[in-house]
C-alpha positions in Angstrom: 0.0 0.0 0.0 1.2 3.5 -0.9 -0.5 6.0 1.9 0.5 9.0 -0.3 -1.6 7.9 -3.2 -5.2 9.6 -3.3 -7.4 7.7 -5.8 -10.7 9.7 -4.6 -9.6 13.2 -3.6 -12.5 14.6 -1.8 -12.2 18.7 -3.4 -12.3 16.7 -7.1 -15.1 14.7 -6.3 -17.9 16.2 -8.5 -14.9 16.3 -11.3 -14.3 12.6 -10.7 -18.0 11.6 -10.9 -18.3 13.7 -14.3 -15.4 12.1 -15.9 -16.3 8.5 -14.9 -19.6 9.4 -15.8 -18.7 11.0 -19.4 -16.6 7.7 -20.3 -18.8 4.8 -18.7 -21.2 5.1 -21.6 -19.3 5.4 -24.9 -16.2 3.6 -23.7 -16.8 1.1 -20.9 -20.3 -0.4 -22.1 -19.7 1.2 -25.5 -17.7 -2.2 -26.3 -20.1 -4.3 -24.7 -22.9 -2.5 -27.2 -20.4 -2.5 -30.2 -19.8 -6.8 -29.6 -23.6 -7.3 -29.2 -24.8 -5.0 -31.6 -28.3 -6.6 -33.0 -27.9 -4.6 -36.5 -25.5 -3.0 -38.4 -27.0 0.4 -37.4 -26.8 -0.1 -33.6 -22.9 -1.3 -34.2 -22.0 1.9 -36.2 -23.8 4.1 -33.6 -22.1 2.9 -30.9 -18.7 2.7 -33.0 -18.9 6.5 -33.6 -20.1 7.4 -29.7 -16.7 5.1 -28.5 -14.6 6.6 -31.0 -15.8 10.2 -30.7 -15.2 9.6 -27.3 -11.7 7.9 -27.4 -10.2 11.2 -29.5 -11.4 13.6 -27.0 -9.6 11.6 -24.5 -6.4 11.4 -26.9 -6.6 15.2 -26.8 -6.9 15.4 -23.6 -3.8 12.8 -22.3 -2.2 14.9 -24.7 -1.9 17.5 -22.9 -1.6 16.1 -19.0 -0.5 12.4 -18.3 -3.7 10.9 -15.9 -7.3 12.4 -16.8 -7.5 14.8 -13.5 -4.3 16.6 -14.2 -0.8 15.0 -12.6 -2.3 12.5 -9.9 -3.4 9.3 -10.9 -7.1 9.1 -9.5 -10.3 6.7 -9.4 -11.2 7.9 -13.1 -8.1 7.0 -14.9 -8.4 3.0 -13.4 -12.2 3.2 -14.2 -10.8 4.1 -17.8 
């Protein structure tokens, strides 16, 4: 155990929830909907919605290493 690492540091916890809550959809459960798409139309839907999402993250890390800024938090192992 590390006691100086803060997954869930309390003043970024509305930050936290929004970014976990921004990437559960189209990345977490957007394979999950692209593997059991019942149509073509539902697979490309939720191709574009992970993929859309995916280059906005690229952009992001881009610019700062974890999702939050310099500290590793909860959202960057729910990634």
């Amino acid at each position: 155990a590390n006691p100086s690492l803060h997954l869930f540091p309390g003043h970024m916890q509305e930050a936290l929830d929004a970014m976990i809550a921004a990437n559960y959809d189209p990345v977490n459960n957007g394979v999950y909907k692209c593997g059991f798409a019942g149509n073509q139309g539902a697979h490309e839907e939720a191709s574009r919605a992970l993929f859309k999402r995916l280059d906005e993250l690229e952009e992001l890390l881009g610019k700062q290493r974890y999702l939050m800024g310099d500290a590793m938090t909860v959202a960057d192992w729910y990634l």
